[in-house]
Structures are given as structure tokens and as C-alpha cells.
C-alpha positions in Angstrom: 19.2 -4.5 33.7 16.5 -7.3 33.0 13.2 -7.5 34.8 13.2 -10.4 37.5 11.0 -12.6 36.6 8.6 -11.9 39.7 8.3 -8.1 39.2 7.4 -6.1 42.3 3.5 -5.2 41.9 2.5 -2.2 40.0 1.7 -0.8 43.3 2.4 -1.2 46.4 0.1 -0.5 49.5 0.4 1.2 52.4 0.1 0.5 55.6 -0.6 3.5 57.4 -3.5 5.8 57.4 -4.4 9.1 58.4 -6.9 10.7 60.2 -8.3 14.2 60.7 -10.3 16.2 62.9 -13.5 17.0 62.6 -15.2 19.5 65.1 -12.6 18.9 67.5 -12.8 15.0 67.0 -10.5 12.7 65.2 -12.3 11.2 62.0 -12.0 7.3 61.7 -8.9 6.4 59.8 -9.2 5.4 56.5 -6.6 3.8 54.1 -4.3 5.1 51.6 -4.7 4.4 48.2 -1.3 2.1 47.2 1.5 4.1 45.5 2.6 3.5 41.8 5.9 2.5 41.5 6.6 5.3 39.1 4.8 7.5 36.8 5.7 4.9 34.1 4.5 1.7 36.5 7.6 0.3 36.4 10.6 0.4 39.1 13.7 2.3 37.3 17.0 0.1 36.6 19.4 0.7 40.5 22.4 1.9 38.3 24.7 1.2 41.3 24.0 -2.6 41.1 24.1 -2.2 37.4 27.1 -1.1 37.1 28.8 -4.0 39.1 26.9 -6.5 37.2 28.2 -4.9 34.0 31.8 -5.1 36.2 31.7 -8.3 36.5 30.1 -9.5 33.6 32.8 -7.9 31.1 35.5 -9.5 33.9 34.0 -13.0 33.0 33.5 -12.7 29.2 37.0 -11.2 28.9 38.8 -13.1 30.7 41.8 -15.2 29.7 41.4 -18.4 27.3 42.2 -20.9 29.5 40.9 -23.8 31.7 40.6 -22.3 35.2 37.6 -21.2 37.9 36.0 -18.1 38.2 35.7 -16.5 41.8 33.2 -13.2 41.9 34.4 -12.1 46.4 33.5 -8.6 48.1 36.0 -8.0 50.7 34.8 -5.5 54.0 38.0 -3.3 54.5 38.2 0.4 54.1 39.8 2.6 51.3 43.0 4.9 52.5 45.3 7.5 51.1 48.1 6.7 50.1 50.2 9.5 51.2 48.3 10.1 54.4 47.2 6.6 55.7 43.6 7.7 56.4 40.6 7.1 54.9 39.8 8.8 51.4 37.4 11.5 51.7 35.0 11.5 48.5 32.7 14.4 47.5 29.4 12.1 47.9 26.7 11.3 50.0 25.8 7.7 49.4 28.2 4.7 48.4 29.7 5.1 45.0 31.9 3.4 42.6 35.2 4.6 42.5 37.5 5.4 39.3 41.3 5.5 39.0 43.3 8.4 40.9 47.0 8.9 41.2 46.4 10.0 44.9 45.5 6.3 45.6 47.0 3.0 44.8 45.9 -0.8 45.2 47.3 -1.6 48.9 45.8 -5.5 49.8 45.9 -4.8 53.3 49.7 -6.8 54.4 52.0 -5.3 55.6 54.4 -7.1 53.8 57.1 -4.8 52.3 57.6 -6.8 49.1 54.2 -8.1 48.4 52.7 -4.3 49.0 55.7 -3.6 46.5 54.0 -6.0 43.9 50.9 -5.0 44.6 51.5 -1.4 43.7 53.7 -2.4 40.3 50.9 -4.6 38.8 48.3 -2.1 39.7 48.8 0.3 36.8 48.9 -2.7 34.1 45.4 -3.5 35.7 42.1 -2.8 34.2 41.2 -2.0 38.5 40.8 1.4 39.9 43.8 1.6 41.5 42.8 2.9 44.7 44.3 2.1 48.4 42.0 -0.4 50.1 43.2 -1.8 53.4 41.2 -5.2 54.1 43.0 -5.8 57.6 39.8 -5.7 59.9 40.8 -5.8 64.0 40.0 -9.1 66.3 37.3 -6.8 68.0 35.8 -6.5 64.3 36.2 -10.4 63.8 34.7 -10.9 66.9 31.9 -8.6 66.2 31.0 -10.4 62.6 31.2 -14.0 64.6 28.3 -12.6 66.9 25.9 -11.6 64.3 26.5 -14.4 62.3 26.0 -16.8 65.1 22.3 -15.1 65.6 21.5 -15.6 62.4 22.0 -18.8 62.5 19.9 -19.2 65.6 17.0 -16.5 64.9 13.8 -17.2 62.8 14.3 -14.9 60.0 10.5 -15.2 58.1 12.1 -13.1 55.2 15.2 -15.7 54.5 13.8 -18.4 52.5 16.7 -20.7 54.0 19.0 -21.0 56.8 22.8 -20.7 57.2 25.2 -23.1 57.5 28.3 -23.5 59.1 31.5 -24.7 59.1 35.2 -24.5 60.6 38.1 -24.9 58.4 41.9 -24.9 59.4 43.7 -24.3 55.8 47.4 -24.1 54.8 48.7 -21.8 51.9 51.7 -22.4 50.5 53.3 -20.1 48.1 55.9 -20.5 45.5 57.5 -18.5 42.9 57.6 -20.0 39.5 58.6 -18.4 35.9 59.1 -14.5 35.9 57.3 -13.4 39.1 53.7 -16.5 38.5 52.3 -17.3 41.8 51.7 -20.9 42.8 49.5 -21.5 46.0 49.4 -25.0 47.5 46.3 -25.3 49.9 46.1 -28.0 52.4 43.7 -29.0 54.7 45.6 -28.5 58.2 44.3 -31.5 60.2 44.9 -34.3 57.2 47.6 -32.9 55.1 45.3 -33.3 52.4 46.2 -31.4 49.1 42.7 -29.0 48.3 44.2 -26.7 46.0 47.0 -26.3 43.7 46.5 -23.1 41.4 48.0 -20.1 39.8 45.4 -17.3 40.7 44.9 -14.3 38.3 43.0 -11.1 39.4 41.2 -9.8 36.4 39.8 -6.7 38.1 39.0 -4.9 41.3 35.9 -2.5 41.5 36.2 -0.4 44.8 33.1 0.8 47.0 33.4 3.7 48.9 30.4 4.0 51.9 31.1 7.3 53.3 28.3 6.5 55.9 29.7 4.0 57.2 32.5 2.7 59.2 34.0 0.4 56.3 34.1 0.1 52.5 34.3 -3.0 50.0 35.7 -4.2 47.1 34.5 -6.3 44.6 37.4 -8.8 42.9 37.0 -11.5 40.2 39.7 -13.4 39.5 40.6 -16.7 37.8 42.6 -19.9 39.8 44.2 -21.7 37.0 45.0 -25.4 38.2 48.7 -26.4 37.9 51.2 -28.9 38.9 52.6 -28.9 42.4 55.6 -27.2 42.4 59.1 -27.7 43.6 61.3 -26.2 46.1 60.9 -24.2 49.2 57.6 -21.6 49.2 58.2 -18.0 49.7 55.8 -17.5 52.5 52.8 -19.6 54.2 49.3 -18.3 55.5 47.7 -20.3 57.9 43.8 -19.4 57.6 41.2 -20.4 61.3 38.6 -19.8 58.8 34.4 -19.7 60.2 32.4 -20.0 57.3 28.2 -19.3 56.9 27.2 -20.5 53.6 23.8 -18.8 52.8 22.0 -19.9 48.8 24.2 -19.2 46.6 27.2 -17.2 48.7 29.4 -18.3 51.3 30.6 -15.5 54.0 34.0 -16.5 55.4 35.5 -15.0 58.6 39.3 -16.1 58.6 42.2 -15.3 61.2 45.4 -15.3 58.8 48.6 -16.1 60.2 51.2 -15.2 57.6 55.6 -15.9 58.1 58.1 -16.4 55.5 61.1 -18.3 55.1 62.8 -16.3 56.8 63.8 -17.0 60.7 64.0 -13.3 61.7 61.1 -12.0 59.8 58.5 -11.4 62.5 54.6 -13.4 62.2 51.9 -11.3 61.1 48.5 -11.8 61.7 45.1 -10.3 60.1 41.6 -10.8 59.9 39.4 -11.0 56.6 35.6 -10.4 55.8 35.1 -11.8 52.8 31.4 -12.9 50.7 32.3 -15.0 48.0 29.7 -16.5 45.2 29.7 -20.2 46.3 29.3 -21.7 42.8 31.3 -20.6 39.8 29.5 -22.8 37.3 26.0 -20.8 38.1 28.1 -17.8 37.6 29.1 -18.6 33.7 25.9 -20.2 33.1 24.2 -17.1 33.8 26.6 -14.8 32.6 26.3 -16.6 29.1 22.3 -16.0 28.8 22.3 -12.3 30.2 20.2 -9.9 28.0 19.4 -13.1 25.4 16.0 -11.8 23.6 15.6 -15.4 22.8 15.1 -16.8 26.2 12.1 -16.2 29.2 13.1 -13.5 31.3 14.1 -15.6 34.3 16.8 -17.2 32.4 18.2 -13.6 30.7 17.6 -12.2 34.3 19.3 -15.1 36.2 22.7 -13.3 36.3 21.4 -10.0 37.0 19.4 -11.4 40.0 22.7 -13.0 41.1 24.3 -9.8 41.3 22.0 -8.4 43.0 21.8 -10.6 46.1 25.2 -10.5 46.0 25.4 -6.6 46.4 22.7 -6.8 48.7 24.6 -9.2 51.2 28.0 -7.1 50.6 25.6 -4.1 51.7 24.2 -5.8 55.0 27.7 -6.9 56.1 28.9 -3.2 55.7 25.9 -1.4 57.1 26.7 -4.1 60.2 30.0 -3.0 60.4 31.1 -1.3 63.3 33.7 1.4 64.2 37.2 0.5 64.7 38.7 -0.8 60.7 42.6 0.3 60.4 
């Protein structure tokens, strides 16, 4: 991965000292030379973060050729068996990367029957790892995410170079079936009926996180919403999203309550609760993508995308290490 284009220092200095005794009586304190990064000087490449950028990257660059928006999200949820219900158990200490098993299949976390039957049959023509990841946090987890946020927002934070922002959305997904199995959602804006969004989403790829340290894992998605027509007829199901969203640089982290109920009369309302960071502007996104690794521009600008990913991780990582016990 590219060099930022502020490098850490060569070395960096510590702030401690030590101090010894001499003839039973503690020698002043004096302080310790700065460390070298490495033997080399320089900071070695964080393969982890690497390896989602790359993730992502290839996601982008391969995607399909047609006229739609990019999203990069990491959704908080935690990966289960799919035979068991419970967590996976992984032979690793730190967060890793997971690759494909047959144990484990792609599960988005609804407990509707025919979308987790959908979910499973696309999953093997997927380039994703398809792994069982329930995203369904609990209202004490939703609750718990609202309260940290909300001090964020209030505490001086000398390391943040800007604040958050917030904002309260009530949205409306509509969904219809169109063609052999495409689709549609239909967003509106709850309060004026406004149309937002009319699109065809397809997921290019999933990239699962397992954190065996902690109480919940992630997932990173990118997918592609492909604009179309409104469509006709009656939708299969509807989502109502109380959505509390904290906008941050260049990433938004939404906390949504989703209500979900079909057409059906009889078919009981389900509700869940969704942690999700998304990159807030997809046009950054492909800019940057475009001039990764390019010999022929500064490093800033062949970094950019690299740097993206990084905060990006780096958030995903703070929201998980936040986490607390109690994910389904």
C-alpha cells in the first residue's frame, strides 16, 4: 500500500524515562532515546487493511458496465454457524479475514423465510465468502451505540479534526419484483412522500471480519444501486427505517430501527436494528480508486484511496471494539 503523504516520523519519542538506583538512591530520570520505526526506518504495509483496500478496489474496477452508484458500508453484526446458530469459532487470535466454507453460508440477518432462501441461493454464484453473518443487533445494543454517539458529539475530542453531525430520518422502502427475480426498491421520505430513491441494487461482494475478541464482528459490502423507473404494481414487502445518523468527514454512521411486513395480512411485523458505516461520497471513492498506485502522480493523489480505506477500517474497528455484549 502507498505511503500517506505525511509519513509518520522516522522515529518516534518516548515519553517515559527510567531511573536507577545509585547507593541506595534513585538517579535523576533521564530520557529515552526515540525508537526507529523499524530496522529499515520505515513502518511495514498493515496487510489486514491492505487486503480490504485491494477488496474493495477490485469490487469497483470490476464491477458491472453500467450507469449506477457505488456504496463501500461495514455492517456491526456477528458471524454464526450455520448448523448450530452460534457464533463461528476461528483458530485465531486477532481479527482476520475470512475465506469461503461450506460449514457457513451468507445469512443477512431477517428472519424472513424466503428472503434467507434467496440469500443462501445467490451466495454460491457470489464472488463473497459465503459465511453466516447475522446483522440483527438488540434495542439494548441500539441504545448502547445512540449513547456513545451522542458524547461524541458533545465531548471535545483534540484528536478529531472535525465534529459530528446529526440527523434523524424517517424512510420508506418499497420493494418490488421485476423480471426473473431483479429487485426494485422505492425510497420515500416518510413525512413528505417525497420519492428519494428508485434503484435496482447489486451486491458485488461481501468481505467478512471475524473479531474473536470481541463481542461482534463486521462485514464489509460494496454494491452498485442502478437508477430505474418506478415500477408498477403492489411491492412484495416494505421496511420502514427510524434512522439516527452521525456524519463524520468522509463516512456517515447510521443507527436505524427497521420495521419490515409484507403483503400479507397474517404475516407477523418484524423488527431489527442495524449498525452500519457507510462511505458518505461515492464520487471520492472512484476518483481515488482510479489514481491508486499511479507512478505518474504525487503520492497524496496515488495514496488518496488507500488513506480512505484506512479511516474507514479504522472507524469499523472503533465501533466494534465499542461494542458490547449481548449481539444475537
Amino acid at each position: 500500500m502507498p505511503r500517506s503523504a505525511s509519513p509518520p516520523p522516522l522515529k518516534r519519542a518516548r515519553l517515559t524515562s527510567i531511573s536507577s538506583p545509585t547507593n541506595g538512591h534513585m538517579r535523576d530520570s533521564q530520557p529515552l532515546p526515540p525508537l526507529s520505526l523499524s530496522i529499515l526506518g520505515v513502518e511495514p504495509l498493515d496487510e489486514f487493511i491492505k487486503e480490504i483496500a485491494d477488496f474493495v478496489h477490485h469490487m469497483i474496477v470490476n464491477r458491472p458496465d453500467v450507469a449506477g452508484t457505488v456504496e463501500v458500508e461495514a455492517k456491526i453484526g456477528v458471524l454464526k454457524d450455520k448448523a448450530s446458530g452460534q457464533r463461528i469459532g476461528l483458530p485465531v487470535l486477532v481479527e482476520s479475514s475470512t475465506c469461503g466454507s461450506a460449514a457457513f453460508f451468507f445469512f443477512i440477518g431477517t428472519n424472513d423465510e424466503q428472503y434467507w432462501h434467496q440469500t443462501a441461493s445467490t451466495a454460491a454464484s457470489n464472488r463473497t465468502c459465503p459465511s453466516c453473518v447475522a446483522l440483527t443487533a438488540l434495542p439494548n445494543q441500539h441504545k448502547h451505540y445512540n449513547s456513545l454517539l451522542n458524547n461524541l458529539m458533545t465531548t471535545a475530542h483534540p484528536a478529531s479534526s472535525s465534529q459530528l453531525k446529526y440527523s434523524h430520518l424517517h424512510l420508506v422502502d418499497s420493494f418490488f419484483i421485476e423480471g426473473h427475480q431483479d429487485k426494485v426498491r422505492v425510497t420515500r421520505d416518510e413525512q413528505t412522500g417525497n420519492v428519494t430513491a428508485c434503484v435496482r441494487k447489486v451486491r458485488l461482494g461481501d468481505l467478512n471480519v471475524y473479531s474473536p475478541k470481541r463481542p461482534a464482528d463486521w462485514r464489509v459490502s460494496v454494491s452498485l444501486e442502478v437508477p430505474v423507473q418506478h415500477p408498477l404494481g403492489t411491492p412484495t414487502h416494505t421496511r420502514r427505517k427510524d434512522r439516527m445518523s452521525y456524519a463524520h468527514e468522509e463516512f456517515n454512521i447510521d443507527l436505524t430501527k427497521v420495521t419490515s411486513s409484507t403483503s400479507s395480512p397474517t404475516a407477523p411485523v418484524q423488527t431489527l436494528y442495524e449498525l452500519e458505516l457507510e462511505i458518505a461520497r461515492p464520487e471520492i471513492l472512484l476518483a481515488t480508486a482510479a489514481t491508486r498506485g499511479d507512478v505518474n502522480l504525487p503520492e497524496h493523489e496515488r495514496s488518496a484511496f488507500d488513506e480512505l480505506i484506512r479511516a474507514f477500517v479504522n472507524n469499523a474497528r472503533i465501533l466494534v471494539r465499542n461494542s458490547s455484549d449481548g449481539w444475537q
